[in-house]
C-alpha positions as CSV (number, residue, x, y, z in Angstrom):
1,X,-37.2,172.2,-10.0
2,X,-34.4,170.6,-8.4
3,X,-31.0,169.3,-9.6
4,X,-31.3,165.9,-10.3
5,X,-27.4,165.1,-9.3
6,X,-27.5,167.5,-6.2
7,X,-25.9,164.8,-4.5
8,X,-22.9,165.2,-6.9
9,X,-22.9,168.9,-6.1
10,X,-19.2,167.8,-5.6
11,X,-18.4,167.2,-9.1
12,X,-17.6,170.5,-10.1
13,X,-15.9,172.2,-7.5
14,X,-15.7,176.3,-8.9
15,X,-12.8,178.5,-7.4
16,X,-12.3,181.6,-8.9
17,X,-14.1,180.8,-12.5
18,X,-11.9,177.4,-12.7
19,X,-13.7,174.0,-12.9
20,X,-12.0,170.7,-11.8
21,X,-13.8,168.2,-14.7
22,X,-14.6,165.1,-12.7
23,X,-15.2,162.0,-15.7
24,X,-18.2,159.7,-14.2
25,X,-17.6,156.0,-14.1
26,X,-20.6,154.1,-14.1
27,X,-20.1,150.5,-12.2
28,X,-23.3,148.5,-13.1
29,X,-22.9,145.8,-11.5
30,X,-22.8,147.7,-7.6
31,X,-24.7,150.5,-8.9
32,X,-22.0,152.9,-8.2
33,X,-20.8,156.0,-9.7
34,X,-17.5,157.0,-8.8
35,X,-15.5,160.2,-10.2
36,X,-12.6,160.2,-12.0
37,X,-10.4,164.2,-11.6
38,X,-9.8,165.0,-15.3
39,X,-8.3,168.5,-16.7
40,X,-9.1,172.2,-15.4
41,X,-10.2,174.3,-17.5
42,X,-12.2,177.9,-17.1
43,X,-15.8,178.6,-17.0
44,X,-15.7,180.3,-20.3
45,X,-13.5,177.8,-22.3
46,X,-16.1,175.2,-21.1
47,X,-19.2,177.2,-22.3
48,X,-17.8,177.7,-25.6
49,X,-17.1,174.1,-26.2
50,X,-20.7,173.2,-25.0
51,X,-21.7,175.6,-27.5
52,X,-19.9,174.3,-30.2
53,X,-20.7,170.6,-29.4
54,X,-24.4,172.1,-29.3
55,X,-24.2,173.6,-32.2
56,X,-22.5,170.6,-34.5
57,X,-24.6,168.1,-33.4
58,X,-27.7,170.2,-34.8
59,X,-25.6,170.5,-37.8
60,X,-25.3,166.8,-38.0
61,X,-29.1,166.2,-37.0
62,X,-30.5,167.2,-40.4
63,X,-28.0,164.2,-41.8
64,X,-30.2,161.4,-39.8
65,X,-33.4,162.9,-40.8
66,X,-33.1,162.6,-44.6
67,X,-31.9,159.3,-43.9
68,X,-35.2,158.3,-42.5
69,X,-37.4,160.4,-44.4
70,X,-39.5,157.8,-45.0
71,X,-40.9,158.2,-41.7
72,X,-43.2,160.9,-41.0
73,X,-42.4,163.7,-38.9
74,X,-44.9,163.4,-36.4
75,X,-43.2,159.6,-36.0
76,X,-39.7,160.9,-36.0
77,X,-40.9,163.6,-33.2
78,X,-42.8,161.2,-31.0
79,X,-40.0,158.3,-31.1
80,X,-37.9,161.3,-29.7
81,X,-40.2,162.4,-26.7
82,X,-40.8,158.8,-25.7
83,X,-36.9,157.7,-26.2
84,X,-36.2,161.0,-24.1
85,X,-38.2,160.3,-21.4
86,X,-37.4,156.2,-21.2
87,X,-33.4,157.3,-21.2
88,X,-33.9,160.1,-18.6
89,X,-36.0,158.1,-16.3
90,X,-33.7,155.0,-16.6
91,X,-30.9,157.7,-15.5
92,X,-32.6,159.0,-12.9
93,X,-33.4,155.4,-11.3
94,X,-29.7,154.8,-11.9
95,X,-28.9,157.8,-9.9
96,X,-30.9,157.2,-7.4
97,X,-33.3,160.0,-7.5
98,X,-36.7,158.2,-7.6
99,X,-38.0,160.1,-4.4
100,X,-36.1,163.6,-5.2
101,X,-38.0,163.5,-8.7
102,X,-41.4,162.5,-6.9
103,X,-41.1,164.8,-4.6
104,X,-40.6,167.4,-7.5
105,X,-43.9,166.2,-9.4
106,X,-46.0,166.4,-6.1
107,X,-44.3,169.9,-5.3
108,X,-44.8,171.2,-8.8
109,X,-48.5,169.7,-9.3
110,X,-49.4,172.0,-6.0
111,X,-48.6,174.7,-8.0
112,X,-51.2,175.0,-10.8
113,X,-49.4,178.2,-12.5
114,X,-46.2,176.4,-12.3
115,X,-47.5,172.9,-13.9
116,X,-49.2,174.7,-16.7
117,X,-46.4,177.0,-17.5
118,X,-44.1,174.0,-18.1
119,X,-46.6,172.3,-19.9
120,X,-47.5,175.1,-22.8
121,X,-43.2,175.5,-22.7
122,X,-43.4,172.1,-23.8
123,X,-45.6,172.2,-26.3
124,X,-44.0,175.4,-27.6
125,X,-40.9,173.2,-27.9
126,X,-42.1,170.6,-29.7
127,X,-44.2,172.6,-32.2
128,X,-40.3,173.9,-32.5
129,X,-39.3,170.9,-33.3
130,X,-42.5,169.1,-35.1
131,X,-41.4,171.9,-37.9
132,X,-38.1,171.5,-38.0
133,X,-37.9,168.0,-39.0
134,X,-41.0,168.3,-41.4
135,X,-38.7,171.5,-43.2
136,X,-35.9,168.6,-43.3
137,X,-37.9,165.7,-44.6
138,X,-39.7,168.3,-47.2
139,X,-36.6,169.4,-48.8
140,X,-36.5,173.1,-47.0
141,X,-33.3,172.5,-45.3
142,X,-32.2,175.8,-46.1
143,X,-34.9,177.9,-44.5
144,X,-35.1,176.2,-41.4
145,X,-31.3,176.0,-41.3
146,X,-31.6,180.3,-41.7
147,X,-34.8,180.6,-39.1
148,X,-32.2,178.8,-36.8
149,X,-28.9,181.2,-37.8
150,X,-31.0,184.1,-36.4
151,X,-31.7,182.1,-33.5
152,X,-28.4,183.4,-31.4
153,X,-30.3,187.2,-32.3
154,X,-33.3,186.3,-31.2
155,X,-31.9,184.8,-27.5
156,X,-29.6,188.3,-27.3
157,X,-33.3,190.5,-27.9
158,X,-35.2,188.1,-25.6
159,X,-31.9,188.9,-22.8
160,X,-33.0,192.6,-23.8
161,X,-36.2,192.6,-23.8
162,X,-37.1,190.4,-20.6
163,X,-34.3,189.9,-18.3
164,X,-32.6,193.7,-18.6
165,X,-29.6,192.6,-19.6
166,X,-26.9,195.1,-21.3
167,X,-24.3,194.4,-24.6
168,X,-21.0,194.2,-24.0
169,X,-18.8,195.3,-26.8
170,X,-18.2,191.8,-28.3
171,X,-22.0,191.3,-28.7
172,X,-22.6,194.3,-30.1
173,X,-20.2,193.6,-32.7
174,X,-21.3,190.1,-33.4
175,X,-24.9,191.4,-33.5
């Protein structure tokens, strides 16, 4: 599936592993978006704090769940699909991708294997999910925190296993 800001392929322009940060501004009332040049910074140093922002905001997650864990899990799980898919297809109208992401849906509905592929991925996910916030909300916060610790091993066998990949020395080391 496509890009959704392919038209923005211009917002981060790579030259030898550096990345120019361009800061959207949203205008609302012309429905504009206009870039903003921010800092440089290097491919790597820009993973790592993705990863770290990744990683502390599921560490800060488990905090809103036992403050509504009154509200069953299935509840909590299906307020997140539907609030997903309102807030990405209100971005994607703001972008101004209506026909891109149409024409995505038509191309990947001709292609059955495709479709269904995505759609068990899905439901993988949010079995994922569905059992993570019922650990949280049934006081086993500390073996779902574990089954996710490991998962950082589990992606590094997966690159292994499936895609060929080889260890450098720091992985090896972390693993």
């Amino acid at each position: 599936m496509r890009f959704y800001l392919r038209n923005f392929r211009n917002i981060c322009e790579s030259e030898k592993n550096i990345v120019t940060i361009y800061i959207p501004r949203f205008d609302l009332y012309n429905s504009s978006i206009t870039f903003i040049e921010g800092a440089t910074m290097s491919e790597q140093k820009q993973g790592i704090l993705f990863a770290a922002g990744a990683y502390l905001m599921w560490g800060l997650i488990p905090l809103y769940w036992k403050q509504v864990q009154h509200v069953s899990s299935l509840e909590i799980l299906a307020g997140r699909v539907i609030w997903s898919f309102l807030f990405t297809a209100a971005f994607i109208l703001i972008i101004k991708q209506r026909k891109h992401l149409l024409a995505d849906i038509k191309a990947l509905w001709g292609k059955q294997l495709q479709f269904w592929l995505l759609f068990v991925a899905s439901l993988i996910i949010s079995v994922n999910w569905g059992v993570y916030i019922w650990a949280v909300n049934n006081d086993h916060l500390l073996q779902a925190s574990l089954c996710y610790y490991i998962n950082p091993l589990i992606s590094v066998l997966f690159g292994l296993l499936f895609f060929e990949e080889s260890l450098s020395k720091a992985t090896v080391i972390a693993v």
